[in-house]
CHARMM-style PDB file with segment names, atoms N, HN, CA, C and O in Angstrom:
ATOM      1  N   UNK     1      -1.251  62.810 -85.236  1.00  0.00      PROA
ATOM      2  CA  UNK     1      -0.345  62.412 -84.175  1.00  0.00      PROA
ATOM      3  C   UNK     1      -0.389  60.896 -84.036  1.00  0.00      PROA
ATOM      4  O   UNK     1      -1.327  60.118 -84.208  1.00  0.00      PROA
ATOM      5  N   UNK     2       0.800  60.696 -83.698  1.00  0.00      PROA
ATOM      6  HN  UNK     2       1.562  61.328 -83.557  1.00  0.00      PROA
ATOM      7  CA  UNK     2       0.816  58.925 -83.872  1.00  0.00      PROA
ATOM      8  C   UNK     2       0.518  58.837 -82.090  1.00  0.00      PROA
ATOM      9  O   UNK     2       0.332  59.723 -81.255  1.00  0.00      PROA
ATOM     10  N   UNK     3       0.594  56.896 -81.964  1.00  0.00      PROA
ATOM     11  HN  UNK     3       0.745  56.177 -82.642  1.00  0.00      PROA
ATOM     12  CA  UNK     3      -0.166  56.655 -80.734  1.00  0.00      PROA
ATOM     13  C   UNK     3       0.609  57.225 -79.424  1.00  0.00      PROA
ATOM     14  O   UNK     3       1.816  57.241 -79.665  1.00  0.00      PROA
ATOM     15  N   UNK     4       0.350  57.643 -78.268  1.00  0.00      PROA
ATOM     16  HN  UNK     4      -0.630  57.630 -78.072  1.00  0.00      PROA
ATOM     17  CA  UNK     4       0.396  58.446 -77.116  1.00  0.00      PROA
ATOM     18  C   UNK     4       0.983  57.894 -76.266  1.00  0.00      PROA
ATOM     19  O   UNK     4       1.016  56.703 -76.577  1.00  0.00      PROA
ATOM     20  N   UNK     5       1.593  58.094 -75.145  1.00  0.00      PROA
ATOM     21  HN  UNK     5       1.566  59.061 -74.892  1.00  0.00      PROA
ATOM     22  CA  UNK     5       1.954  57.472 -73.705  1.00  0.00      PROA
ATOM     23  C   UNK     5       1.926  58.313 -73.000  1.00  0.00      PROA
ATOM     24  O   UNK     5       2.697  59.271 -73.063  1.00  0.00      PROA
ATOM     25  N   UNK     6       1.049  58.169 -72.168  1.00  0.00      PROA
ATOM     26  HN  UNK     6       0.423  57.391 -72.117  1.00  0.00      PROA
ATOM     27  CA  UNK     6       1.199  58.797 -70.707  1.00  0.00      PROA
ATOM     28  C   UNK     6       2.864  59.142 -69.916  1.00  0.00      PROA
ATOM     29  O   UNK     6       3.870  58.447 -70.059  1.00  0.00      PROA
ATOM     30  N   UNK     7       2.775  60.042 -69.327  1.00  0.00      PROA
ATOM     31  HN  UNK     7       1.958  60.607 -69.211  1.00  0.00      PROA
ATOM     32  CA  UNK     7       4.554  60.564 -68.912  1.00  0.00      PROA
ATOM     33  C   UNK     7       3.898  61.095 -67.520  1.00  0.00      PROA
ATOM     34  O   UNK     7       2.812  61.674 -67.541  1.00  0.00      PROA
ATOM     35  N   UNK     8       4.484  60.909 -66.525  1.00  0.00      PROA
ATOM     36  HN  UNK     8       5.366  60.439 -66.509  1.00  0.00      PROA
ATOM     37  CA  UNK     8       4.267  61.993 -65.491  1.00  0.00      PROA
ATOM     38  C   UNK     8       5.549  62.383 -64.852  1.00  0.00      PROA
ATOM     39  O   UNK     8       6.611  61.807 -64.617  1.00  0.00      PROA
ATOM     40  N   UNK     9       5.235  63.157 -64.725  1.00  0.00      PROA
ATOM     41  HN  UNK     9       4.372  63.626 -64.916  1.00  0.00      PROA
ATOM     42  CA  UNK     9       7.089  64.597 -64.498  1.00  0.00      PROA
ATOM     43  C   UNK     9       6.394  65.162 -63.009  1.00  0.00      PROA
ATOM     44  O   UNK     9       5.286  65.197 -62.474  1.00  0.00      PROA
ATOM     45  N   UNK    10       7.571  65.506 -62.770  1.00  0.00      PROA
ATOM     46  HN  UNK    10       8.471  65.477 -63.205  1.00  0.00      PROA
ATOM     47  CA  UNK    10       7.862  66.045 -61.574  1.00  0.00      PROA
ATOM     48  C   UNK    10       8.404  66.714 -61.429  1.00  0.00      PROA
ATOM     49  O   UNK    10       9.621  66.575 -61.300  1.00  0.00      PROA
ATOM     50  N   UNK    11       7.605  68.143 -61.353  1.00  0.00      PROA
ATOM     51  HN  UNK    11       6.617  68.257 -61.458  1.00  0.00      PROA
ATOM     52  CA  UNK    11       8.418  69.259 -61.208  1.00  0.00      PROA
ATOM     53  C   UNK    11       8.494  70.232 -59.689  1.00  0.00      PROA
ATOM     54  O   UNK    11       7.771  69.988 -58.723  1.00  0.00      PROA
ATOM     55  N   UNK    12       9.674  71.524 -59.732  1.00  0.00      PROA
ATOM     56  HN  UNK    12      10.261  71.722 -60.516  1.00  0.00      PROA
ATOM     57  CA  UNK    12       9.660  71.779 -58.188  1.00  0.00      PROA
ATOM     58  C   UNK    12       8.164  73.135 -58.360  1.00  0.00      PROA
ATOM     59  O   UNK    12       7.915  73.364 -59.544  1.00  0.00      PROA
ATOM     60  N   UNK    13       7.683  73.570 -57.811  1.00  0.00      PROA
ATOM     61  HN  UNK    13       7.885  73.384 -56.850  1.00  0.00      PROA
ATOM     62  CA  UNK    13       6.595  74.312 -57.665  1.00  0.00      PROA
ATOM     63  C   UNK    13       7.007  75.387 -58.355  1.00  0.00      PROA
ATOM     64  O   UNK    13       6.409  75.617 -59.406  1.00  0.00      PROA
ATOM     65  N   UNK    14       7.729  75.981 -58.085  1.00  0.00      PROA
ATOM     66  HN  UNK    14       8.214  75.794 -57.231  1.00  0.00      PROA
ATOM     67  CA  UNK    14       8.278  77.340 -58.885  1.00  0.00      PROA
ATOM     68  C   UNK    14       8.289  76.999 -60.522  1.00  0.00      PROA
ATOM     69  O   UNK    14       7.576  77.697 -61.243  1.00  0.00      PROA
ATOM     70  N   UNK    15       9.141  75.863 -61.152  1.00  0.00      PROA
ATOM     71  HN  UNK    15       9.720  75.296 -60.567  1.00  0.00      PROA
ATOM     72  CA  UNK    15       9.100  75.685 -62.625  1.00  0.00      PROA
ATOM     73  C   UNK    15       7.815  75.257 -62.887  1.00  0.00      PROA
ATOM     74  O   UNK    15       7.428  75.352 -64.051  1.00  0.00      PROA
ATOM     75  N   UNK    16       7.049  74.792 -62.025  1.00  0.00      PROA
ATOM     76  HN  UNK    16       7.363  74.715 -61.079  1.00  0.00      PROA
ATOM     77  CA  UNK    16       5.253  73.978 -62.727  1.00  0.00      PROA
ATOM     78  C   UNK    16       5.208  75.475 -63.153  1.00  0.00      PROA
ATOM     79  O   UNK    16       5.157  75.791 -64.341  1.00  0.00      PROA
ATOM     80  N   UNK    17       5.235  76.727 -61.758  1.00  0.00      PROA
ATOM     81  HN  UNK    17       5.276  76.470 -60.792  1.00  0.00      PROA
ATOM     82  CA  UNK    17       4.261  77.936 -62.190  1.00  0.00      PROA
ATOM     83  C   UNK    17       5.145  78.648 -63.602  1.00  0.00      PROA
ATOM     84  O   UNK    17       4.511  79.116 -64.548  1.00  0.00      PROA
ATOM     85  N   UNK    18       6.041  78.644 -63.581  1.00  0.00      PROA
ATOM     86  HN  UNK    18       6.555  78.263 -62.813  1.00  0.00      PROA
ATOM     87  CA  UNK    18       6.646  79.586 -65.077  1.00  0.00      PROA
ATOM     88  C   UNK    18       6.347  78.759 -66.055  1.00  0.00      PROA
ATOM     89  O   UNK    18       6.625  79.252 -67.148  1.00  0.00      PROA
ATOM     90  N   UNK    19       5.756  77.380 -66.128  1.00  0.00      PROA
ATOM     91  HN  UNK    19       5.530  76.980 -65.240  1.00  0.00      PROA
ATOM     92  CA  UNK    19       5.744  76.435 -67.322  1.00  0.00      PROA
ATOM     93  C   UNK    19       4.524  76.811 -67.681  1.00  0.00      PROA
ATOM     94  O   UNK    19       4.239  77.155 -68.827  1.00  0.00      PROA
ATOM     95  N   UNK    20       3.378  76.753 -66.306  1.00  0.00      PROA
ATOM     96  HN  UNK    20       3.610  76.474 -65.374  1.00  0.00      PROA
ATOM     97  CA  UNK    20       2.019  77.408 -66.927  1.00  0.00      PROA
ATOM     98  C   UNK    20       2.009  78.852 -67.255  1.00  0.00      PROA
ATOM     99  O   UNK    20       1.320  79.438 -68.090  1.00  0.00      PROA
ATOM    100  N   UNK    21       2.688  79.205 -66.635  1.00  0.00      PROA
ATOM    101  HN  UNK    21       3.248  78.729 -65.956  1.00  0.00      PROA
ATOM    102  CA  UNK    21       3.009  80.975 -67.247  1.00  0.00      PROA
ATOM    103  C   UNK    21       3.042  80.894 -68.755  1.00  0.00      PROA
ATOM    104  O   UNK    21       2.050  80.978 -69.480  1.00  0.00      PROA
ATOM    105  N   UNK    22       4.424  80.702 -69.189  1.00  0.00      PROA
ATOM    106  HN  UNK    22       5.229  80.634 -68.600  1.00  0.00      PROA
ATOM    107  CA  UNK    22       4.658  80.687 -70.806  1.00  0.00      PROA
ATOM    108  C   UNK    22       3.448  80.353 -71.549  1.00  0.00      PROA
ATOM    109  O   UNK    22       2.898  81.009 -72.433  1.00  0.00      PROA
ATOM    110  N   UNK    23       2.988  78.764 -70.841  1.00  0.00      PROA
ATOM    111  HN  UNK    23       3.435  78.231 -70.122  1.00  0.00      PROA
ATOM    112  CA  UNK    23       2.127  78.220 -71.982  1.00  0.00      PROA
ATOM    113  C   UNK    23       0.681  79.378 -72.160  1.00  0.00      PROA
ATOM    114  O   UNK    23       0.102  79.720 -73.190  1.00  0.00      PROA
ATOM    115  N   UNK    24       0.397  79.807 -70.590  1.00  0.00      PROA
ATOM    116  HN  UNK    24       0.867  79.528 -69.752  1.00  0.00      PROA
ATOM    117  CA  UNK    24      -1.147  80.976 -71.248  1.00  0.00      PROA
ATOM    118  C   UNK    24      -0.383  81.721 -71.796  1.00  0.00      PROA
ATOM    119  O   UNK    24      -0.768  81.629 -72.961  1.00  0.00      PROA
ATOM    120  N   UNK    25       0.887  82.780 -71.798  1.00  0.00      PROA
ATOM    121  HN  UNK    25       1.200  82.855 -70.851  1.00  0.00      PROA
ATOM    122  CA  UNK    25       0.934  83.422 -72.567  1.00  0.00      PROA
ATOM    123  C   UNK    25       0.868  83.037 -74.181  1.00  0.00      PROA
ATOM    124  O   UNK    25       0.425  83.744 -75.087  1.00  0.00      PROA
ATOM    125  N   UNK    26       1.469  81.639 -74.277  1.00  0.00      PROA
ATOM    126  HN  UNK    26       1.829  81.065 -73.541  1.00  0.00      PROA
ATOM    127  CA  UNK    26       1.661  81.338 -75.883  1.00  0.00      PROA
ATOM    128  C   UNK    26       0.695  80.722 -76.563  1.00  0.00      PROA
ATOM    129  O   UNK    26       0.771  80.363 -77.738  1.00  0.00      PROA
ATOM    130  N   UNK    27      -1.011  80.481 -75.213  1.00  0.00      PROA
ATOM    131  HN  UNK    27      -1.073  80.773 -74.259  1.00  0.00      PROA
ATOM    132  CA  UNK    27      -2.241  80.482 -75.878  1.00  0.00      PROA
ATOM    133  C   UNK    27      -1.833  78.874 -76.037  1.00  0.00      PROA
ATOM    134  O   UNK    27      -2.477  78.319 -76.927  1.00  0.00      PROA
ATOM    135  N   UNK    28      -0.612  77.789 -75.141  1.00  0.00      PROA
ATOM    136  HN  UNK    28      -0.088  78.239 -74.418  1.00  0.00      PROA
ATOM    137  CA  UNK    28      -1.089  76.482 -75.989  1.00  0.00      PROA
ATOM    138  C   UNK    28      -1.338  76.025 -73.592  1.00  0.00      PROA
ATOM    139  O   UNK    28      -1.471  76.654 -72.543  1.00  0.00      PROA
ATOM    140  N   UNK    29      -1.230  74.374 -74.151  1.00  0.00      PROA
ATOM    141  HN  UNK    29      -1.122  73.863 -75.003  1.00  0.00      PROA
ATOM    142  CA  UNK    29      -1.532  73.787 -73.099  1.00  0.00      PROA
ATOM    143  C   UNK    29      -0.049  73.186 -72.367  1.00  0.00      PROA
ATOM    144  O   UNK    29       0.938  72.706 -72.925  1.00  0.00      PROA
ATOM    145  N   UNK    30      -0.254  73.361 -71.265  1.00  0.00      PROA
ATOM    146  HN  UNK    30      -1.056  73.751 -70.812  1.00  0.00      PROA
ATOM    147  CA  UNK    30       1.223  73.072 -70.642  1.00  0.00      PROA
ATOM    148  C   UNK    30       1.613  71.688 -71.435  1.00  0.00      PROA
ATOM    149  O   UNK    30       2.542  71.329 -70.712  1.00  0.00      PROA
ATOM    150  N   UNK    31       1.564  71.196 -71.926  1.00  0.00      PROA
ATOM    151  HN  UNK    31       0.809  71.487 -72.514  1.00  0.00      PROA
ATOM    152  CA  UNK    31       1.507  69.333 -72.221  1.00  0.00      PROA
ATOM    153  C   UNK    31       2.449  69.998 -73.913  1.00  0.00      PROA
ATOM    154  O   UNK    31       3.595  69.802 -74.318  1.00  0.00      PROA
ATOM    155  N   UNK    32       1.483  70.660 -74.391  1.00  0.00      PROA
ATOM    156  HN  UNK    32       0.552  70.820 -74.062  1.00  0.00      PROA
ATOM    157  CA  UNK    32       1.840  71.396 -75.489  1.00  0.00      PROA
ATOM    158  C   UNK    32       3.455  71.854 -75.644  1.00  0.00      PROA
ATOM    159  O   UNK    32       4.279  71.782 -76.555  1.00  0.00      PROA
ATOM    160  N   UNK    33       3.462  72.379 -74.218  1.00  0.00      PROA
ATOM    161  HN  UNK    33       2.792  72.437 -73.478  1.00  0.00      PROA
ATOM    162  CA  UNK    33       4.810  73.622 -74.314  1.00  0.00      PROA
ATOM    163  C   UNK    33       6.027  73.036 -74.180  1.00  0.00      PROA
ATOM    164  O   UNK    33       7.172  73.398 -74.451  1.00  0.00      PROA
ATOM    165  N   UNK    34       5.132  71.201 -73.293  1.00  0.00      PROA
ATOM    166  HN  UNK    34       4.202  70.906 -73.073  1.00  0.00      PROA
ATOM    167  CA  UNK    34       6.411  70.477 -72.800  1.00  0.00      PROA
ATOM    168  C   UNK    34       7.021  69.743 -73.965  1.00  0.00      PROA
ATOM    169  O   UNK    34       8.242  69.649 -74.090  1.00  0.00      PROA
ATOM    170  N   UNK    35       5.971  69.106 -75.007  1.00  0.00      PROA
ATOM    171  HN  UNK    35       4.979  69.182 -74.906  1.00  0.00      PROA
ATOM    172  CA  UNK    35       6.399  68.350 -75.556  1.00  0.00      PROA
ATOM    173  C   UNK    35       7.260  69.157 -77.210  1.00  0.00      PROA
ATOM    174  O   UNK    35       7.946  68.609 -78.072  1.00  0.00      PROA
ATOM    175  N   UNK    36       6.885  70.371 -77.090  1.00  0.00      PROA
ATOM    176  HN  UNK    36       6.328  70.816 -76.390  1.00  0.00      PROA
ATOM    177  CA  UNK    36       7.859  71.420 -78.104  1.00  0.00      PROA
ATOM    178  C   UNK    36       9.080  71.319 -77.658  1.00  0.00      PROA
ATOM    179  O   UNK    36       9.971  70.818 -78.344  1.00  0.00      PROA
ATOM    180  N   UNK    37       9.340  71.943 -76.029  1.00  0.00      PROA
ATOM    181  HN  UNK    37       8.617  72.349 -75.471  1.00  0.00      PROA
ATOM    182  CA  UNK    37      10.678  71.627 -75.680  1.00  0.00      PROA
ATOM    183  C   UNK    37      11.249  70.626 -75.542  1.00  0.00      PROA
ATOM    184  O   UNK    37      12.458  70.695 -75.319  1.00  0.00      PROA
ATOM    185  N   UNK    38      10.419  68.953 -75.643  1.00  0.00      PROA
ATOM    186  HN  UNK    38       9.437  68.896 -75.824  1.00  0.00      PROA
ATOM    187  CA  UNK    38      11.333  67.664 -75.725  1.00  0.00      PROA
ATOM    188  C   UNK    38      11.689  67.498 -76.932  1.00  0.00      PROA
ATOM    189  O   UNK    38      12.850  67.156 -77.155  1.00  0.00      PROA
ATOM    190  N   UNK    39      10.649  67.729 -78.146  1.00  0.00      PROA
ATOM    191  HN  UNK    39       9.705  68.007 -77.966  1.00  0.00      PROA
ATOM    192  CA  UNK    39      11.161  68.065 -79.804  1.00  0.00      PROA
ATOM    193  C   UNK    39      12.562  68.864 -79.776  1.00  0.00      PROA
ATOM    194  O   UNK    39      13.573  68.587 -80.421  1.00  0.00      PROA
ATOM    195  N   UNK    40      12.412  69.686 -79.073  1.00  0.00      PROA
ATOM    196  HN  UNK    40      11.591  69.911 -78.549  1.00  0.00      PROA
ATOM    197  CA  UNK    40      13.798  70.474 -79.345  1.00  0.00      PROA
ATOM    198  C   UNK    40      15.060  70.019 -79.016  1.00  0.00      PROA
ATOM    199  O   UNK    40      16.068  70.131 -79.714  1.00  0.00      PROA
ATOM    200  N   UNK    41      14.928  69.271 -77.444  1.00  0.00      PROA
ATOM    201  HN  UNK    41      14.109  69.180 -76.877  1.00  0.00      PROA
ATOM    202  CA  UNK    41      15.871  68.506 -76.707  1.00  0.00      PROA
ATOM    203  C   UNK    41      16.609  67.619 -77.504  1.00  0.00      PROA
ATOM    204  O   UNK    41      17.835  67.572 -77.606  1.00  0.00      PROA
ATOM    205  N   UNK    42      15.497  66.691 -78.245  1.00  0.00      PROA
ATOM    206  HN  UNK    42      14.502  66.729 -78.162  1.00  0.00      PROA
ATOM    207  CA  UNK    42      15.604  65.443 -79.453  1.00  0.00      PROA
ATOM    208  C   UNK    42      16.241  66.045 -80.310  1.00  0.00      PROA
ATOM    209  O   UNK    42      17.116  65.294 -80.741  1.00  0.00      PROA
ATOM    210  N   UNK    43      16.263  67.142 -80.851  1.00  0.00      PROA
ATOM    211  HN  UNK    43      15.552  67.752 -80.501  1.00  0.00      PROA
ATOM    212  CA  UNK    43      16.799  67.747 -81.986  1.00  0.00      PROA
ATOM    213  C   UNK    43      18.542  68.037 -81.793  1.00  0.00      PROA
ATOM    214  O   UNK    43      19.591  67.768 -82.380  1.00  0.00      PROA
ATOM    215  N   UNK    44      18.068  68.769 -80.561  1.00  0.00      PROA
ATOM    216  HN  UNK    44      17.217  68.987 -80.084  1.00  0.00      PROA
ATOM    217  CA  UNK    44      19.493  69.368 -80.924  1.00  0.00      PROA
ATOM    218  C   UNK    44      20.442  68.094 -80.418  1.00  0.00      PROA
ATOM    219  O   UNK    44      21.622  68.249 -80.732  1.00  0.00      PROA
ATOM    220  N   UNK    45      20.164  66.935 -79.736  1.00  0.00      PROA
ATOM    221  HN  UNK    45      19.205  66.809 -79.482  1.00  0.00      PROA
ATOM    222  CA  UNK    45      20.911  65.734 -79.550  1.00  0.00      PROA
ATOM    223  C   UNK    45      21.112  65.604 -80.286  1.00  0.00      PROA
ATOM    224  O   UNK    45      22.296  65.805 -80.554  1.00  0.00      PROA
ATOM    225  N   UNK    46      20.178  65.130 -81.413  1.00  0.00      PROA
ATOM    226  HN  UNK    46      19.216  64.967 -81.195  1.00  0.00      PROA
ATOM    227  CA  UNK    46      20.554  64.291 -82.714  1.00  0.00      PROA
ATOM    228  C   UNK    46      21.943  65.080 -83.718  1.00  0.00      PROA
ATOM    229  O   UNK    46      22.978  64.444 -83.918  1.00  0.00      PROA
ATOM    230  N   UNK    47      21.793  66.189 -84.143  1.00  0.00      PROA
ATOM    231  HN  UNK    47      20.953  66.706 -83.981  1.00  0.00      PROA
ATOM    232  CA  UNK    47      22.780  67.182 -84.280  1.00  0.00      PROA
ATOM    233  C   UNK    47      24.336  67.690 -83.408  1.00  0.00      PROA
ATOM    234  O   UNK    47      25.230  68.410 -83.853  1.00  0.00      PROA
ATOM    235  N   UNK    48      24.236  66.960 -81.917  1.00  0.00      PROA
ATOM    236  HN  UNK    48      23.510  66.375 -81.555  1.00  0.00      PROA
ATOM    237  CA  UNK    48      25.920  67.277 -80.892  1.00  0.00      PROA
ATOM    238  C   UNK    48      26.637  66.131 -81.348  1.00  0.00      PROA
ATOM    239  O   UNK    48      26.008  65.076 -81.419  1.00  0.00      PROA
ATOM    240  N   UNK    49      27.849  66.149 -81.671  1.00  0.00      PROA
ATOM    241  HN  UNK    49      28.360  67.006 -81.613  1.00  0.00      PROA
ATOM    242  CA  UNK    49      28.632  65.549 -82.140  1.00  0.00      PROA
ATOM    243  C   UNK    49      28.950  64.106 -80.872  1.00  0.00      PROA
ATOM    244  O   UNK    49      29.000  62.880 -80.976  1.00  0.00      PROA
ATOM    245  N   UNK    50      29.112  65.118 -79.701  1.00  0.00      PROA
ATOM    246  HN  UNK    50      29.072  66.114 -79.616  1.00  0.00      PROA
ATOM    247  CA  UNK    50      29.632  64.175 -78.429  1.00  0.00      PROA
ATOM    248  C   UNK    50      28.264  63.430 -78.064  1.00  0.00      PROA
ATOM    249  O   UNK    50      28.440  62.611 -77.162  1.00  0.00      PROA
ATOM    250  N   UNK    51      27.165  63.488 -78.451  1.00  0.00      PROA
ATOM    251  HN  UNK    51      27.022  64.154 -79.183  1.00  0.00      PROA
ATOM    252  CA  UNK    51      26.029  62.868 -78.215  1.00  0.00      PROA
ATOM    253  C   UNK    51      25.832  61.536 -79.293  1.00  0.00      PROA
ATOM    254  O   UNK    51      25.400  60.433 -78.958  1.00  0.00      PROA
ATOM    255  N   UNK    52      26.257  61.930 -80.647  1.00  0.00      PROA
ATOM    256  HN  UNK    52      26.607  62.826 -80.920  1.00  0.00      PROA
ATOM    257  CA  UNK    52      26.825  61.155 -81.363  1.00  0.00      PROA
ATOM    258  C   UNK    52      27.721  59.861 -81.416  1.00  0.00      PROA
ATOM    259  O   UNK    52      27.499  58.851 -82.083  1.00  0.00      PROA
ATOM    260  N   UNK    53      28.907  60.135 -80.472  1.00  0.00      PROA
ATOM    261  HN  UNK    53      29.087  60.956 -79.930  1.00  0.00      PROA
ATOM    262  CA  UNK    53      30.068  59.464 -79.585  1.00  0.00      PROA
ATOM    263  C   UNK    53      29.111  58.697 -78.598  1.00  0.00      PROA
ATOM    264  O   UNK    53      28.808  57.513 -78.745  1.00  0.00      PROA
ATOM    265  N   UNK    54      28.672  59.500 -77.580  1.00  0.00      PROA
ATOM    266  HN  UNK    54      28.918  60.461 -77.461  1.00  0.00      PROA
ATOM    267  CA  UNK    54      28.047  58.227 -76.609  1.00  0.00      PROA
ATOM    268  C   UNK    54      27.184  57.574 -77.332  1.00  0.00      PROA
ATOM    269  O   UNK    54      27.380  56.359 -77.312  1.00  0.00      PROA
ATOM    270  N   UNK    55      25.900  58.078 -78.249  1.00  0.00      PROA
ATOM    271  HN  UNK    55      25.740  59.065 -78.264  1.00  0.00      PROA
ATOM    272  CA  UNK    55      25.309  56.813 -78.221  1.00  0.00      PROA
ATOM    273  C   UNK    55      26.035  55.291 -79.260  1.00  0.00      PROA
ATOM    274  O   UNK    55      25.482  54.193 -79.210  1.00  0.00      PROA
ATOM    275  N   UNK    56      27.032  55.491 -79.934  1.00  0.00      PROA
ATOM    276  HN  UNK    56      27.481  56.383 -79.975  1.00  0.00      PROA
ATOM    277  CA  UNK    56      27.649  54.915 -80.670  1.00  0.00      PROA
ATOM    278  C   UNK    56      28.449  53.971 -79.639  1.00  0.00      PROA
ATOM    279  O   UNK    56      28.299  52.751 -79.695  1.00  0.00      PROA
ATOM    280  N   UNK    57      29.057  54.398 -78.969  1.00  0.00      PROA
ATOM    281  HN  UNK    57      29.179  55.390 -78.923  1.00  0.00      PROA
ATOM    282  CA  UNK    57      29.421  53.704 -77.707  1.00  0.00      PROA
ATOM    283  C   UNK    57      28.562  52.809 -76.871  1.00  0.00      PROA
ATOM    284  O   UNK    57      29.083  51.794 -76.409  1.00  0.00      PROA
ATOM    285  N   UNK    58      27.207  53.087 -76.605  1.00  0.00      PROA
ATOM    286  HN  UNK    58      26.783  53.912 -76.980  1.00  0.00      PROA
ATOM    287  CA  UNK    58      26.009  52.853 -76.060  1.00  0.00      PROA
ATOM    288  C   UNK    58      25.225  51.271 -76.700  1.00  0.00      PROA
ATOM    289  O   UNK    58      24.799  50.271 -76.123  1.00  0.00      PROA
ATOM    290  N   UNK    59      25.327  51.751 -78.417  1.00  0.00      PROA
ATOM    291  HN  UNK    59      25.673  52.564 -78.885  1.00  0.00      PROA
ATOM    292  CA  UNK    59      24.951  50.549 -78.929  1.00  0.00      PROA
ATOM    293  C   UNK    59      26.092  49.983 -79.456  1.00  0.00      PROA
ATOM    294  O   UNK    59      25.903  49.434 -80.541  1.00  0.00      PROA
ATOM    295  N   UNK    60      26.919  49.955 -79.140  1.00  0.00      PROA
ATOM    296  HN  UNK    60      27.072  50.402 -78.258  1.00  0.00      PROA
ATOM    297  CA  UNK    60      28.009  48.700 -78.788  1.00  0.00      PROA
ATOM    298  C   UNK    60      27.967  48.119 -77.661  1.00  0.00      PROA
ATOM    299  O   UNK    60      28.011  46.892 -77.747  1.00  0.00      PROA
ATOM    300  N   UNK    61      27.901  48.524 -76.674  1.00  0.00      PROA
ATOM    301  HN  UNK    61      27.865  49.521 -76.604  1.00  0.00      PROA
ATOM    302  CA  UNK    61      28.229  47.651 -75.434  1.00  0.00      PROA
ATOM    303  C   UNK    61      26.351  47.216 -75.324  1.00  0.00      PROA
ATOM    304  O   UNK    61      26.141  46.127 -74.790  1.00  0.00      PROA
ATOM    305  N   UNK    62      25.396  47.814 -75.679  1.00  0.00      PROA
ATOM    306  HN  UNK    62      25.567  48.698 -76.113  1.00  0.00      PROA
ATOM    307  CA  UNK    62      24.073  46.881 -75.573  1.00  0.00      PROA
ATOM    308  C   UNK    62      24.313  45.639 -76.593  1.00  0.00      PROA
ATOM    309  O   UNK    62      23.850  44.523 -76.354  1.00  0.00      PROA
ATOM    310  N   UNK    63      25.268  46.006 -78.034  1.00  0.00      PROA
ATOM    311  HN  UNK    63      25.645  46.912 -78.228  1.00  0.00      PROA
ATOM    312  CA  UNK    63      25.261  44.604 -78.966  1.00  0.00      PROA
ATOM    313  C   UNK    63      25.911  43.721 -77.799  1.00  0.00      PROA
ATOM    314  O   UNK    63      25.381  42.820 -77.148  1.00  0.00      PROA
ATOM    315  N   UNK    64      27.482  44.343 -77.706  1.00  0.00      PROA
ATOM    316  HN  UNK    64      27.912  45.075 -78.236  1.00  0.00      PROA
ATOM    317  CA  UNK    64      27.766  43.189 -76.758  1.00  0.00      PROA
ATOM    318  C   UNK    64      26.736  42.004 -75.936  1.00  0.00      PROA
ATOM    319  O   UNK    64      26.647  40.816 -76.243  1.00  0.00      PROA
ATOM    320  N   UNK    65      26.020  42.697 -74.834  1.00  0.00      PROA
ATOM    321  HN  UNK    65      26.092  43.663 -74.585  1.00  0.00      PROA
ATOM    322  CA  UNK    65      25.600  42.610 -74.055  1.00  0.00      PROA
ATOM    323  C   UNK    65      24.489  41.349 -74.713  1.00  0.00      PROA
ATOM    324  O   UNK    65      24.481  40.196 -74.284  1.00  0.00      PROA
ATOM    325  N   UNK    66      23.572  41.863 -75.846  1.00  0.00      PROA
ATOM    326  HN  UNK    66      23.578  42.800 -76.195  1.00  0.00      PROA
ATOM    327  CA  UNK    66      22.843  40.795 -76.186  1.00  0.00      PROA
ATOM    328  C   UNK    66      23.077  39.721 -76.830  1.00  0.00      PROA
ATOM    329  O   UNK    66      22.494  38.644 -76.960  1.00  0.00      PROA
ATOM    330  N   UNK    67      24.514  40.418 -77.417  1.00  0.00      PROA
ATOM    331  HN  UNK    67      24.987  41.293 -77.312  1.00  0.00      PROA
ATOM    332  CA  UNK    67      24.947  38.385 -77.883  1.00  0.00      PROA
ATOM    333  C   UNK    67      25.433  37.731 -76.780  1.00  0.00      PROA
ATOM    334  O   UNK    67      24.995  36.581 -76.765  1.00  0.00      PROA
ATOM    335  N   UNK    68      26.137  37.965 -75.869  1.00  0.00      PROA
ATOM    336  HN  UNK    68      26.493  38.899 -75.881  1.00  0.00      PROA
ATOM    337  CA  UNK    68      26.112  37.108 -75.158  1.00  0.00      PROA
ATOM    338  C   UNK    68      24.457  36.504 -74.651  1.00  0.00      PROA
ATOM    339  O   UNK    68      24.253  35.299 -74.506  1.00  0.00      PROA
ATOM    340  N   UNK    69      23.581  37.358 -74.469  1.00  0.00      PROA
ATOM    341  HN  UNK    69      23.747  38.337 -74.587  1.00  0.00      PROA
ATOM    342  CA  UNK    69      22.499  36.624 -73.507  1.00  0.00      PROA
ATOM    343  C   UNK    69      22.130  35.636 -74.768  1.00  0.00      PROA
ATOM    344  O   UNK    69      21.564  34.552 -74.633  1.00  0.00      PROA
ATOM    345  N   UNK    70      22.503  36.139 -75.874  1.00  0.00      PROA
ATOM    346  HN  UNK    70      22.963  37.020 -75.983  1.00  0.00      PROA
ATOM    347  CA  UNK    70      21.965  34.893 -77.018  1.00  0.00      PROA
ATOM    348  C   UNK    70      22.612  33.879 -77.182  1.00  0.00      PROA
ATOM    349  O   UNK    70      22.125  33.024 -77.921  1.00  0.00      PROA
ATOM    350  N   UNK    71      24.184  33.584 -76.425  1.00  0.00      PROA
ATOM    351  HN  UNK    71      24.579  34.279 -75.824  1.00  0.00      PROA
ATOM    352  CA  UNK    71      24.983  32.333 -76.478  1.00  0.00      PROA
ATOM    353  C   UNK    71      24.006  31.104 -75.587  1.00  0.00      PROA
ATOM    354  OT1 UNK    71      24.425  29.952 -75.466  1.00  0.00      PROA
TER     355      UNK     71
END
């Protein structure tokens, strides 16, 4: 595993308890279960077409944005 960052989330009481639910059932650690489902999140972004569109949009207006601060 490459180097780490600390994250702290905030969840409502009811999803903390079904998050630790799943994870004893699936034998891993809640941290575990979360960061499978952000892999997945990442995934299937990278793959939506319209996710595609915004960020293409996204790093245009950040280029914009930094040539000017570079004039």
């Amino acid at each position: 595993m490459s180097e780490t960052k600390v994250t702290t989330l905030r969840l409502c009481k009811e999803l903390a308890a079904e998050l630790a639910a799943v994870a004893r059932v699936e034998g891993v650690t809640v941290s575990e279960a979360v960061r499978a489902a952000l892999y997945q999140y990442v995934a299937n972004r990278r793959g939506n077409e319209n996710f595609k569109k915004l960020l293409q949009r996204r790093l245009e207006e950040d280029r914009e944005l930094l040539e000017r601060l570079g004039e």
